[in-house]
KOLGU-4560 file (N, C-alpha, C; in nm, 3 decimals, padded with zeros to 5 digits):
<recs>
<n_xx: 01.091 n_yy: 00.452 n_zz: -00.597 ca_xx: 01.058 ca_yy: 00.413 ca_zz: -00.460 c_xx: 01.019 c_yy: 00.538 c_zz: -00.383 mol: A seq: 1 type: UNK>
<n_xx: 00.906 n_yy: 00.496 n_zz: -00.309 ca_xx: 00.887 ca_yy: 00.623 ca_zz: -00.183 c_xx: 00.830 c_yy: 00.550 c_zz: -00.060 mol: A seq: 2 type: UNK>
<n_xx: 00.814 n_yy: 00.643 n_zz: 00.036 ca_xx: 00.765 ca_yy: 00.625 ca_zz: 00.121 c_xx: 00.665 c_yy: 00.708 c_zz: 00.195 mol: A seq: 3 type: UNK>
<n_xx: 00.569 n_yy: 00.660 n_zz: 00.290 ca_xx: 00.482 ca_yy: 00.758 ca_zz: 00.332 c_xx: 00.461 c_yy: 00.706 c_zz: 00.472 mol: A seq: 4 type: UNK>
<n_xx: 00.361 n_yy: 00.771 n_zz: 00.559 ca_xx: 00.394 ca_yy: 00.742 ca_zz: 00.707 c_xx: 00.263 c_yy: 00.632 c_zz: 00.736 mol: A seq: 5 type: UNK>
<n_xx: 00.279 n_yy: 00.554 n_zz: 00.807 ca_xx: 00.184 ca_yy: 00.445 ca_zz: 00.861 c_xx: 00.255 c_yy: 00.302 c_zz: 00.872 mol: A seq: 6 type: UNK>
<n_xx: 00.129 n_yy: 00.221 n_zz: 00.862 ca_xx: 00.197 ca_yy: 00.069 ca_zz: 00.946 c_xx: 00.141 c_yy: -00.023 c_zz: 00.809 mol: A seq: 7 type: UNK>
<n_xx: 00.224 n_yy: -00.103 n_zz: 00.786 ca_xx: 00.187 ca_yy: -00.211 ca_zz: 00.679 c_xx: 00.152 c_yy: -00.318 c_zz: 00.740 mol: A seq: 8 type: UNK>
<n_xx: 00.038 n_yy: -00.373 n_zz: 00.690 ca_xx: -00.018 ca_yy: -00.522 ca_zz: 00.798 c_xx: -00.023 c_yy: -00.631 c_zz: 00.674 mol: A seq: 9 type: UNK>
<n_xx: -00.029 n_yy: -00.742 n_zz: 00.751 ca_xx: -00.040 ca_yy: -00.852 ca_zz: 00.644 c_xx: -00.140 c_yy: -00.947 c_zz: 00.694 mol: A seq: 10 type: UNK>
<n_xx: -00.240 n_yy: -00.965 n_zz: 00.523 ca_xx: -00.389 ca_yy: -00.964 ca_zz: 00.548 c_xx: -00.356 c_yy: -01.100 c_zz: 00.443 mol: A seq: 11 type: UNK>
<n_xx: -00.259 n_yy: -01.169 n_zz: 00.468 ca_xx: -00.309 ca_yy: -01.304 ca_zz: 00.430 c_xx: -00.217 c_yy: -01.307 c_zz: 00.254 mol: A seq: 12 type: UNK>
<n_xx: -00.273 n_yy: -01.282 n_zz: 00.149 ca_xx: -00.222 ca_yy: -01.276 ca_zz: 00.046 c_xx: -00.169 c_yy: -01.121 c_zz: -00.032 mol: A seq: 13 type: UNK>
<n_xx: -00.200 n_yy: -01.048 n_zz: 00.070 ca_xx: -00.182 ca_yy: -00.912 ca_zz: 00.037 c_xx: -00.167 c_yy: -00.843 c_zz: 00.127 mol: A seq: 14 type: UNK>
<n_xx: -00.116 n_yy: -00.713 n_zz: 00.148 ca_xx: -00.044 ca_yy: -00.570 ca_zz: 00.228 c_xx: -00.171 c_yy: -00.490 c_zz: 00.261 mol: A seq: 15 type: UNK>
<n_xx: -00.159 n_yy: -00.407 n_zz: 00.386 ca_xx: -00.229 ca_yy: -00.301 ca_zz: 00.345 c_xx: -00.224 c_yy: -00.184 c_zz: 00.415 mol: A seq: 16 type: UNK>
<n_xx: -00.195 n_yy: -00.076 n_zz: 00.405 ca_xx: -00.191 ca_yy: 00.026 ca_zz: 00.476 c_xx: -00.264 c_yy: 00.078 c_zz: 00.578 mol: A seq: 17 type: UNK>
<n_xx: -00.210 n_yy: 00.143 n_zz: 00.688 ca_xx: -00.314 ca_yy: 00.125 ca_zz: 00.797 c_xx: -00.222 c_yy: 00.258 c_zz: 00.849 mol: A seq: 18 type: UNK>
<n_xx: -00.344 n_yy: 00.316 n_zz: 00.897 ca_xx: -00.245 ca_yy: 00.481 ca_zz: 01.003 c_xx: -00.126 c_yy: 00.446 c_zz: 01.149 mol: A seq: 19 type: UNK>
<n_xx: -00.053 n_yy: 00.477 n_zz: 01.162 ca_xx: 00.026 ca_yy: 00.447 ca_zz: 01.215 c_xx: 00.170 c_yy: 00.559 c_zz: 01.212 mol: A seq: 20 type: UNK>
<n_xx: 00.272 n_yy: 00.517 n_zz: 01.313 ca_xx: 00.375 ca_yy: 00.636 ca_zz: 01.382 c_xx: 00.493 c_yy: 00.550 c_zz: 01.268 mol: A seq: 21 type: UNK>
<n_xx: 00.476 n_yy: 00.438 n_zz: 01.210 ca_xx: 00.617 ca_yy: 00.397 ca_zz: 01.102 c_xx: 00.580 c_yy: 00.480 c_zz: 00.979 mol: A seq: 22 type: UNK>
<n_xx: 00.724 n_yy: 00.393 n_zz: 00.857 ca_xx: 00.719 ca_yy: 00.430 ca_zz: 00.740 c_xx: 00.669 c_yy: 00.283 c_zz: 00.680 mol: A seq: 23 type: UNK>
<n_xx: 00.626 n_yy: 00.336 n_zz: 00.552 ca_xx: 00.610 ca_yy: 00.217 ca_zz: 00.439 c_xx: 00.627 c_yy: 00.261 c_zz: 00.315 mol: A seq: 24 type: UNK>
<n_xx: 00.669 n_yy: 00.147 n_zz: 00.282 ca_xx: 00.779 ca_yy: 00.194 ca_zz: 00.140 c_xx: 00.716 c_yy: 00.114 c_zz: 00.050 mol: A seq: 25 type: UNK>
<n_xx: 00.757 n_yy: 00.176 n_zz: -00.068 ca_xx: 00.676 ca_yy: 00.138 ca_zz: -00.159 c_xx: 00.702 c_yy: 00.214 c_zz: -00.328 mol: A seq: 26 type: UNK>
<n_xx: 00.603 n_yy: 00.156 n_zz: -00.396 ca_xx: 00.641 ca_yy: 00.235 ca_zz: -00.542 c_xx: 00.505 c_yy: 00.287 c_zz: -00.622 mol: A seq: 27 type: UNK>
<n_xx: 00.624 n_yy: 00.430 n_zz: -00.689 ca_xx: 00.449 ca_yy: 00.515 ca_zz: -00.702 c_xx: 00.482 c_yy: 00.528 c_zz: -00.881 mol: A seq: 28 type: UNK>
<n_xx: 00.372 n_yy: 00.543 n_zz: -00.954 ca_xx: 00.356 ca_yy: 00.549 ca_zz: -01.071 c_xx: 00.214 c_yy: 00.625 c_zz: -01.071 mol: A seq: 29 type: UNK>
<n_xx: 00.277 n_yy: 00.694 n_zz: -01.225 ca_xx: 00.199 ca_yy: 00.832 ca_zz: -01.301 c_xx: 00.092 c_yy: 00.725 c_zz: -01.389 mol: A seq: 30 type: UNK>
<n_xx: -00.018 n_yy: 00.734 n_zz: -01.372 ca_xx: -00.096 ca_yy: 00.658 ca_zz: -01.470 c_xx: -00.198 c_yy: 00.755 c_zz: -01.521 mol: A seq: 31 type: UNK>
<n_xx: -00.264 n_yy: 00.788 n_zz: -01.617 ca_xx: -00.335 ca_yy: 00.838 ca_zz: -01.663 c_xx: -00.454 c_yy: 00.789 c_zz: -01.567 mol: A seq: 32 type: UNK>
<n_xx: -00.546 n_yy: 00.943 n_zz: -01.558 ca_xx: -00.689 ca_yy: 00.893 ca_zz: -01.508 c_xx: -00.762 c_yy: 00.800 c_zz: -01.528 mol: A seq: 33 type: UNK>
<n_xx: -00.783 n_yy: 00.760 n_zz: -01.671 ca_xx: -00.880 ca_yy: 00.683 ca_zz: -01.703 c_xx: -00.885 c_yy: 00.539 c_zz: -01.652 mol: A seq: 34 type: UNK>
<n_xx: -00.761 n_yy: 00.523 n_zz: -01.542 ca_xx: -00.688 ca_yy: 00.339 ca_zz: -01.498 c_xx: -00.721 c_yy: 00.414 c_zz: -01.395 mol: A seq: 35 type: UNK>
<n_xx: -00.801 n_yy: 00.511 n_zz: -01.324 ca_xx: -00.833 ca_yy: 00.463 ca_zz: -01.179 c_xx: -00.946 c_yy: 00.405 c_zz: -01.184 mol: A seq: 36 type: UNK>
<n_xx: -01.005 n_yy: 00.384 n_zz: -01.275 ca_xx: -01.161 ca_yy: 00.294 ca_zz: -01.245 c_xx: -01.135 c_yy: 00.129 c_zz: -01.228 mol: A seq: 37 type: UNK>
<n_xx: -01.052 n_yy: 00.130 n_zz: -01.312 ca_xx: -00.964 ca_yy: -00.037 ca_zz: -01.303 c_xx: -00.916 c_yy: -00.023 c_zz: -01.203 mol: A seq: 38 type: UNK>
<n_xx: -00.795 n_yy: 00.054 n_zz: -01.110 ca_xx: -00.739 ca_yy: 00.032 ca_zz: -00.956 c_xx: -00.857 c_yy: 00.022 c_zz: -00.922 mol: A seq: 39 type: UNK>
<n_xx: -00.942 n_yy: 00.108 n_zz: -00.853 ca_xx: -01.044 ca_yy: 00.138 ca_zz: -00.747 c_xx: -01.097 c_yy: -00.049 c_zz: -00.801 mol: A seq: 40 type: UNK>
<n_xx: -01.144 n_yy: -00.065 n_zz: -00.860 ca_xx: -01.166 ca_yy: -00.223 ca_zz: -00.875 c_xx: -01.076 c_yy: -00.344 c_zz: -00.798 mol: A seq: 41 type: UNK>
<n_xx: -00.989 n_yy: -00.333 n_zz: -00.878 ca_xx: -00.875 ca_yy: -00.426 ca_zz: -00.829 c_xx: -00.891 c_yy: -00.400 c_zz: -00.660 mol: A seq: 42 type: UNK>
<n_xx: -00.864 n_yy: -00.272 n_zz: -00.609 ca_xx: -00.813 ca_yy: -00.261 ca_zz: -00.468 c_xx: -00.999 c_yy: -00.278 c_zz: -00.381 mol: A seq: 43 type: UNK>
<n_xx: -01.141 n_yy: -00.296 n_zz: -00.427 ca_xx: -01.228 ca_yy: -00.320 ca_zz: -00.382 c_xx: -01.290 c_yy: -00.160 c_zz: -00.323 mol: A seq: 44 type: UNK>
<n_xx: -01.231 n_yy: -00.071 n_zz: -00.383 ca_xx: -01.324 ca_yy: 00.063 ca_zz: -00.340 c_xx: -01.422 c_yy: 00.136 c_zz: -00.443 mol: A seq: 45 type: UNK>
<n_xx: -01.529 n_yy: 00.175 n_zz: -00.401 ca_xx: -01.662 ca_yy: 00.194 ca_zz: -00.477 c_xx: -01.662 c_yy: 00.359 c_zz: -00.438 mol: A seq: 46 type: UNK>
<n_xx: -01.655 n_yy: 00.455 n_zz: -00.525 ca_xx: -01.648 ca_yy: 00.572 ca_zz: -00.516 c_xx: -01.777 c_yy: 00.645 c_zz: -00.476 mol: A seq: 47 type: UNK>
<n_xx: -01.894 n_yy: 00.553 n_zz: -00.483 ca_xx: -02.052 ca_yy: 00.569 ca_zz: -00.490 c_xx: -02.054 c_yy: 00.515 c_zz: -00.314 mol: A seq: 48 type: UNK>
<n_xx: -01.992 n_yy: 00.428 n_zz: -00.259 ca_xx: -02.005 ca_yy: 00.364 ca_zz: -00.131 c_xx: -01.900 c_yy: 00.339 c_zz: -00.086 mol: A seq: 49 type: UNK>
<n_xx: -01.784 n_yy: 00.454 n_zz: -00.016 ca_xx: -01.664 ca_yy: 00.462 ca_zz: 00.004 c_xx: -01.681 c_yy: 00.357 c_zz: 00.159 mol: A seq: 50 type: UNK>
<n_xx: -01.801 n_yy: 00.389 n_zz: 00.213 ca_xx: -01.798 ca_yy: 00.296 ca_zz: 00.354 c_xx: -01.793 c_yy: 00.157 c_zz: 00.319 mol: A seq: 51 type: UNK>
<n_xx: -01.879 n_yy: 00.137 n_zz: 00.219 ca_xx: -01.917 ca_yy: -00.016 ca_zz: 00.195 c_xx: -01.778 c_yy: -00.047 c_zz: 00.148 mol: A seq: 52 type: UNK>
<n_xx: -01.657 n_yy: -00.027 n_zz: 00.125 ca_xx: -01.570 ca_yy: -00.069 ca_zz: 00.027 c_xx: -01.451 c_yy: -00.117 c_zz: 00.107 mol: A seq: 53 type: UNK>
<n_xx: -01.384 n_yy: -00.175 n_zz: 00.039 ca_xx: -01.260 ca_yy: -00.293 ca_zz: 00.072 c_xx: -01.183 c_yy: -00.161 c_zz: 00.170 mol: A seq: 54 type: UNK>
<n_xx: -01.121 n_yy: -00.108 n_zz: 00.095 ca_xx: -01.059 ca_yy: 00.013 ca_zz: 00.069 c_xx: -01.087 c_yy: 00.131 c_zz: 00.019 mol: A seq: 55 type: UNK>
<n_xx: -01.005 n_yy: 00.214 n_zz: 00.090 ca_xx: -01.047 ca_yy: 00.348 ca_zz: 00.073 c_xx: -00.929 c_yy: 00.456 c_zz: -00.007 mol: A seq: 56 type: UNK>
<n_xx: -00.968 n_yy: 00.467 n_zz: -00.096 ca_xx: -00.865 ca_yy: 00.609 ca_zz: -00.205 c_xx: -00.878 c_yy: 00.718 c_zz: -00.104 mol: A seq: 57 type: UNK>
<n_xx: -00.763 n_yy: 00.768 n_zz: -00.082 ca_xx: -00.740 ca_yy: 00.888 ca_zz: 00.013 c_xx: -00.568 c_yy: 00.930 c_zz: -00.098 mol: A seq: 58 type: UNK>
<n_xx: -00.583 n_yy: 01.044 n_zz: -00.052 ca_xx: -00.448 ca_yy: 01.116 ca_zz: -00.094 c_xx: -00.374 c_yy: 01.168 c_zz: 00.024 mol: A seq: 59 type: UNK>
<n_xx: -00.235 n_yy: 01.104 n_zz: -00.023 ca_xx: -00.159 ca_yy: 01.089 ca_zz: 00.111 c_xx: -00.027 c_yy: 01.206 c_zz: 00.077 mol: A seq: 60 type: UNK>
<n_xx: 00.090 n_yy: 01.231 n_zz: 00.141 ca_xx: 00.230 ca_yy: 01.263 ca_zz: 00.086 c_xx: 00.276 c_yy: 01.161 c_zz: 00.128 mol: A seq: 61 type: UNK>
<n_xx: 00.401 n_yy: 01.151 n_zz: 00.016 ca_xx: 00.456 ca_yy: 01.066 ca_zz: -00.044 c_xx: 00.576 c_yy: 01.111 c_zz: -00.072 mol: A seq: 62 type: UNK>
<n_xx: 00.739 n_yy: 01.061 n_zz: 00.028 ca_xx: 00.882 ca_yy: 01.157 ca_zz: 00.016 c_xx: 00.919 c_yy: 01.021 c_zz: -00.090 mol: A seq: 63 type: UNK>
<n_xx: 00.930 n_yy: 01.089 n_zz: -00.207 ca_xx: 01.007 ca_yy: 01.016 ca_zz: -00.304 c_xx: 01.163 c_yy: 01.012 c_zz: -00.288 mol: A seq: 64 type: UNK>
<n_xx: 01.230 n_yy: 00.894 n_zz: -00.322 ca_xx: 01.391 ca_yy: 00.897 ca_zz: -00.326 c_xx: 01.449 c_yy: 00.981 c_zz: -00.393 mol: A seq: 65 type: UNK>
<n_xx: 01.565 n_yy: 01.086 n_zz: -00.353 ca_xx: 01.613 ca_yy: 01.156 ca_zz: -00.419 c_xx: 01.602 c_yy: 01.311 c_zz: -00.418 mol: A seq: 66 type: UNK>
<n_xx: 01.438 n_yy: 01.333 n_zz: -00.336 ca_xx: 01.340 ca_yy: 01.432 ca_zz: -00.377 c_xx: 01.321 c_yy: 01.495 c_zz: -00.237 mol: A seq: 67 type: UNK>
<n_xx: 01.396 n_yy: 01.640 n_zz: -00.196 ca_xx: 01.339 ca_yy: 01.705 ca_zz: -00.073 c_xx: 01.229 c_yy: 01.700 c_zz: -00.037 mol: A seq: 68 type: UNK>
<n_xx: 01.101 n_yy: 01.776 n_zz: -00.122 ca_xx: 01.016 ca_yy: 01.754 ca_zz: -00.076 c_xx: 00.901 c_yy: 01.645 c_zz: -00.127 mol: A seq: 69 type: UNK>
<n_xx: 00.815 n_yy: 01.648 n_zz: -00.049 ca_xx: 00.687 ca_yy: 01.565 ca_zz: -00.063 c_xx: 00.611 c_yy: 01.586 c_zz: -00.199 mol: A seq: 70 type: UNK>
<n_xx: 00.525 n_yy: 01.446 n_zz: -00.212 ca_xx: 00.401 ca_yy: 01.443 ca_zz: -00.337 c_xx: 00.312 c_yy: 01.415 c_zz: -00.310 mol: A seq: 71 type: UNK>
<n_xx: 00.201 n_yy: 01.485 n_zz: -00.343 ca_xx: 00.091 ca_yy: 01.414 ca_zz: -00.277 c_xx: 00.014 c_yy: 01.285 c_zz: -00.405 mol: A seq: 72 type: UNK>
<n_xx: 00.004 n_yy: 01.168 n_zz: -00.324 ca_xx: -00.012 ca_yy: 01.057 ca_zz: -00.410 c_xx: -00.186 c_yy: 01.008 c_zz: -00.367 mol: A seq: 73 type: UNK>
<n_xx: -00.246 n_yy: 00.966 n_zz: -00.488 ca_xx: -00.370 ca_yy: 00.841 ca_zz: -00.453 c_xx: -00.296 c_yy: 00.716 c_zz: -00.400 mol: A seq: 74 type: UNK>
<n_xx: -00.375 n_yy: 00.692 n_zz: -00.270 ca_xx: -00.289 ca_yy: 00.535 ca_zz: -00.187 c_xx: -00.477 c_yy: 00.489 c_zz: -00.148 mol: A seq: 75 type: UNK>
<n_xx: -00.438 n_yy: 00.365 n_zz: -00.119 ca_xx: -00.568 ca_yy: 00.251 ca_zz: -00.113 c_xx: -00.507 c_yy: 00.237 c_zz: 00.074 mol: A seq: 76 type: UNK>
<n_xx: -00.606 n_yy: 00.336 n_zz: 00.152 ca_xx: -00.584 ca_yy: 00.271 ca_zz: 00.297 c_xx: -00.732 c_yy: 00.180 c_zz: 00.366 mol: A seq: 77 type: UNK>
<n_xx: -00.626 n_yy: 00.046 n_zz: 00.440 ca_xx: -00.754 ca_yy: -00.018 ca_zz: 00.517 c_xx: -00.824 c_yy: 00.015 c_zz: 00.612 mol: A seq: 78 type: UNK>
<n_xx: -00.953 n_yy: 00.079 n_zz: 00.605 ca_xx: -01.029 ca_yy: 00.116 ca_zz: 00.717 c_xx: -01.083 c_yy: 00.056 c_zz: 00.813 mol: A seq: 79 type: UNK>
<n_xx: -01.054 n_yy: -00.099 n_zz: 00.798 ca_xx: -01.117 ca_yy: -00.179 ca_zz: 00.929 c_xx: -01.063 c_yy: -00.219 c_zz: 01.057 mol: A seq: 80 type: UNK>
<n_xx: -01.077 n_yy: -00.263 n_zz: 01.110 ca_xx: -00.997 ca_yy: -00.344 ca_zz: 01.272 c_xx: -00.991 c_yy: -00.409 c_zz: 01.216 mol: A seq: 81 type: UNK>
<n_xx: -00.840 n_yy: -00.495 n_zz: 01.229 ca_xx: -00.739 ca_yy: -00.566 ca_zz: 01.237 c_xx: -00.677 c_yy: -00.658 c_zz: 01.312 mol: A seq: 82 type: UNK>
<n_xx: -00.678 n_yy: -00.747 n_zz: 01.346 ca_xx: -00.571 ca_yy: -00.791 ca_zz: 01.426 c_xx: -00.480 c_yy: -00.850 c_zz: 01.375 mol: A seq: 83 type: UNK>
<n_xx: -00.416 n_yy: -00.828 n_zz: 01.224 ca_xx: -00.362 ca_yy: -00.853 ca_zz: 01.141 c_xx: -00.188 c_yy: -00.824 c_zz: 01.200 mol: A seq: 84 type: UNK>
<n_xx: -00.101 n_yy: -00.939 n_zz: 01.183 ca_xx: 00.014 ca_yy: -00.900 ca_zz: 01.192 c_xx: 00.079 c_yy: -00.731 c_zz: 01.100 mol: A seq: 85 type: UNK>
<n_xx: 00.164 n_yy: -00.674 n_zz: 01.187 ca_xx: 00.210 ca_yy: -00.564 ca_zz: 01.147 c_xx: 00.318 c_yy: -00.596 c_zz: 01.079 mol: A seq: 86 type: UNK>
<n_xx: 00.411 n_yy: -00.537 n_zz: 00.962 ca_xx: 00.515 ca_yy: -00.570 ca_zz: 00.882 c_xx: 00.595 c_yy: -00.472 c_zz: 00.946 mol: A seq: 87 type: UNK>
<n_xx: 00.699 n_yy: -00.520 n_zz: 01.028 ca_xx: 00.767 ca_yy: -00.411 ca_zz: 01.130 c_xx: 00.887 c_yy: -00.327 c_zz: 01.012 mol: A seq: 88 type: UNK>
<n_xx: 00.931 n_yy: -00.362 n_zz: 00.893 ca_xx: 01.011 ca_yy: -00.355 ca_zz: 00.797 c_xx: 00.894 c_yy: -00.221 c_zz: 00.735 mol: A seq: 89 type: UNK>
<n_xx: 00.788 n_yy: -00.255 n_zz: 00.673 ca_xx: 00.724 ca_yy: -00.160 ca_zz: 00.651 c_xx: 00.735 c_yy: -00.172 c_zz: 00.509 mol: A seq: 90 type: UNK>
<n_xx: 00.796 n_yy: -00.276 n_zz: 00.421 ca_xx: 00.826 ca_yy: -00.335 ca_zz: 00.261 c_xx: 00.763 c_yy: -00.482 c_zz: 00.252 mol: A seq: 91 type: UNK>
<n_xx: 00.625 n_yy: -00.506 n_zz: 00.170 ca_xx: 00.587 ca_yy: -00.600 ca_zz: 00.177 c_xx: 00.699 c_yy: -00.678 c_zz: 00.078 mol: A seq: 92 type: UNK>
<n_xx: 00.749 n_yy: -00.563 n_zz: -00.087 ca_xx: 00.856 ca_yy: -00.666 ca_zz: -00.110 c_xx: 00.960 c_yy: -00.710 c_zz: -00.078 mol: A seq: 93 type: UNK>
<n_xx: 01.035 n_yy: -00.650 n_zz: 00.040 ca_xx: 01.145 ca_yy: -00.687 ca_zz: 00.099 c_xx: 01.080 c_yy: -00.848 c_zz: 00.197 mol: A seq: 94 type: UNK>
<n_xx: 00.968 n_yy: -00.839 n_zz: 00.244 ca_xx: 00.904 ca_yy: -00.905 ca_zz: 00.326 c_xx: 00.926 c_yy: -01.001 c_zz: 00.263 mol: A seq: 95 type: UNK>
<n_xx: 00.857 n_yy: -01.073 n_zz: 00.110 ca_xx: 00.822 ca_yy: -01.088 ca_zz: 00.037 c_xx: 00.933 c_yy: -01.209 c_zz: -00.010 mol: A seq: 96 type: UNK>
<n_xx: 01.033 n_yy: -01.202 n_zz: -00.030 ca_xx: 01.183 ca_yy: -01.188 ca_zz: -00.061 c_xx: 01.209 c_yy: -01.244 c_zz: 00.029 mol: A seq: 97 type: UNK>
<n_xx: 01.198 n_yy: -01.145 n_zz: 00.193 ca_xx: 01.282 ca_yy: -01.270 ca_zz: 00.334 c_xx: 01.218 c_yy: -01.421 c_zz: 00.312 mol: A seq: 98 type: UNK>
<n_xx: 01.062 n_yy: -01.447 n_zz: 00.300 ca_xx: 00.996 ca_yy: -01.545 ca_zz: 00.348 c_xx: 00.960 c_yy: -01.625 c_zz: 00.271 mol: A seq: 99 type: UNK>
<n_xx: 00.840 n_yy: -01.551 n_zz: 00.129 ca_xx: 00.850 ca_yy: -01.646 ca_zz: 00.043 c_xx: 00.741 c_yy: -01.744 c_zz: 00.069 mol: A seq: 100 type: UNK>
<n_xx: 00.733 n_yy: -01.772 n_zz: 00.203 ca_xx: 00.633 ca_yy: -01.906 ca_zz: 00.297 c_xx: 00.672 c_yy: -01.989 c_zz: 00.221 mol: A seq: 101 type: UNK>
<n_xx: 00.794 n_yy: -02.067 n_zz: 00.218 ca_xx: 00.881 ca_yy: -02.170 ca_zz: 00.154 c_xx: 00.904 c_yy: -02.188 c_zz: 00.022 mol: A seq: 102 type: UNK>
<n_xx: 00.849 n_yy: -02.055 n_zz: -00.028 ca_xx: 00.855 ca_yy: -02.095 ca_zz: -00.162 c_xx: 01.024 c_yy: -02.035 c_zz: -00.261 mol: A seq: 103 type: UNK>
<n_xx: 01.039 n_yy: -02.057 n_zz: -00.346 ca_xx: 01.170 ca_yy: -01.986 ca_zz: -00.395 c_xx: 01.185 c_yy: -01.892 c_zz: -00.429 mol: A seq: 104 type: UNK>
<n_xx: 01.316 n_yy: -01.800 n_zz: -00.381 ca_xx: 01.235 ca_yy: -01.634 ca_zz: -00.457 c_xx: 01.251 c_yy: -01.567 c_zz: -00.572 mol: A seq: 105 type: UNK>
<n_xx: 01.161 n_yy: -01.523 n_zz: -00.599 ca_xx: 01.129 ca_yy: -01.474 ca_zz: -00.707 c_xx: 01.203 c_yy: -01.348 c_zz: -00.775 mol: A seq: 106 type: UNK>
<n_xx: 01.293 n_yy: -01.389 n_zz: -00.858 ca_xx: 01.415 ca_yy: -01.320 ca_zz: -00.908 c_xx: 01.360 c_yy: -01.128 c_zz: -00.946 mol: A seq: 107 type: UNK>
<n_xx: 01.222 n_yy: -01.123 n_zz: -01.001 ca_xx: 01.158 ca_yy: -01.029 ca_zz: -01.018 c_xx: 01.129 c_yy: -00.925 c_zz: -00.918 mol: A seq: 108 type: UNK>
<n_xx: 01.164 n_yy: -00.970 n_zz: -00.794 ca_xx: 01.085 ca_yy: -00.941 ca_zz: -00.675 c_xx: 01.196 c_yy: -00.813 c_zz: -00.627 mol: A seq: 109 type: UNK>
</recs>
């Protein structure tokens, strides 16, 4: 688990990072280079047309649990206006877990 500084909004079926004075928490993993062409996919950012894209790969710090200092991590932030509810918790899976939107929760979660 870590965390880094900004506001988590909720865009319907998914999270997304946005600049902001909170924290958002979250989880970071070591993947070999060759799986950022698959993220940058998945998360809708085009390295050729960083404007045109969902999202934007930026390198952020990142205070891991446990760990004085900072890491600097690849994070997917949303560059558009919003009027997207803010996740005042700043954990889409804790979020995730409270609500559910009636559904049962998910023991994995």
């Amino acid at each position: 688990m870590g965390t880094t500084s900004g506001k988590l909004i909720h865009l319907g079926d998914y999270p997304a990072l946005v600049p902001g004075d909170g924290t958002v928490i979250g989880e970071l993993y070591e993947l070999p280079l060759a799986a950022l062409t698959r993220i940058d996919e998945l998360e809708g950012f085009d390295p050729a047309d960083p404007e045109g894209s969902l999202f934007l790969r930026v390198e952020r710090p990142v205070q891991l649990d446990g760990h004085s200092e900072s890491e600097l991590a690849l994070t997917y932030l949303w560059p558009h206006s919003s009027q997207a509810p803010v996740l005042e918790e700043g954990d889409w899976v804790a979020y995730l877990q409270r609500t559910r939107g009636g559904y049962a929760p998910v023991p994995w979660l």
